[in-house]
C-alpha positions in Angstrom: 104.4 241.0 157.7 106.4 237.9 158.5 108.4 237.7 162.1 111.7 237.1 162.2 112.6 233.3 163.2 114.5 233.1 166.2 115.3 229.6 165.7 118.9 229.0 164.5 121.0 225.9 163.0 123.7 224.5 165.3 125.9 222.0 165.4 127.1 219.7 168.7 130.5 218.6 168.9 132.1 215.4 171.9 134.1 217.3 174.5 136.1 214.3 174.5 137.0 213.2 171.0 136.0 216.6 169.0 134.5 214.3 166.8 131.2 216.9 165.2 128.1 214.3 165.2 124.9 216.1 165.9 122.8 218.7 164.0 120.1 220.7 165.2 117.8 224.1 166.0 117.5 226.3 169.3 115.8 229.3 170.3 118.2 231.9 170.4 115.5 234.3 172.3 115.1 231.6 175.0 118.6 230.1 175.2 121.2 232.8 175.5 124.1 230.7 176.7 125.9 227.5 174.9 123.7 224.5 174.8 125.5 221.1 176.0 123.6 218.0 175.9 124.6 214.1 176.6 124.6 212.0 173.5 125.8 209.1 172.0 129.2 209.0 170.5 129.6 206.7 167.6 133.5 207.6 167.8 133.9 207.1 171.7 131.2 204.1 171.4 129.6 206.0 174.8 127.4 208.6 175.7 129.8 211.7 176.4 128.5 216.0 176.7 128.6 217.4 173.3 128.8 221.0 173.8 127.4 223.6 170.8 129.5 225.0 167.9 128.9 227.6 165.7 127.7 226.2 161.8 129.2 228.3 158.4 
C-alpha cells in the first residue's frame, strides 16, 4: 500500500516586481505556513523575497 506524498508543487513569486520566476516542492506536513525565500530576480536584476503562490 503506497503512502500518500506530502510533497506538493509551488511556485515563488518577487514581492517587489510580481514577476513568477521560481518553481519548486515542500513538505506540506512539515511547513504549514507560506514559504518565502531570497532569490535572484532576473526582472529586478537583484536578489529580492519571493514569497509562495499557489500552482493550477
Amino acid at each position: 500500500m503506497a503512502k500518500k506524498d506530502a510533497r506538493t508543487a509551488i511556485g515563488l513569486e518577487c514581492t517587489e516586481c510580481k514577476s513568477r520566476n521560481y518553481v519548486t516542492q515542500k513538505n506540506t506536513t512539515n511547513t504549514k505556513d507560506k514559504l518565502s525565500l531570497k532569490k535572484f530576480c532576473k526582472k529586478c536584476r537583484k536578489s529580492t523575497l519571493h514569497q509562495e503562490y499557489k500552482l493550477k
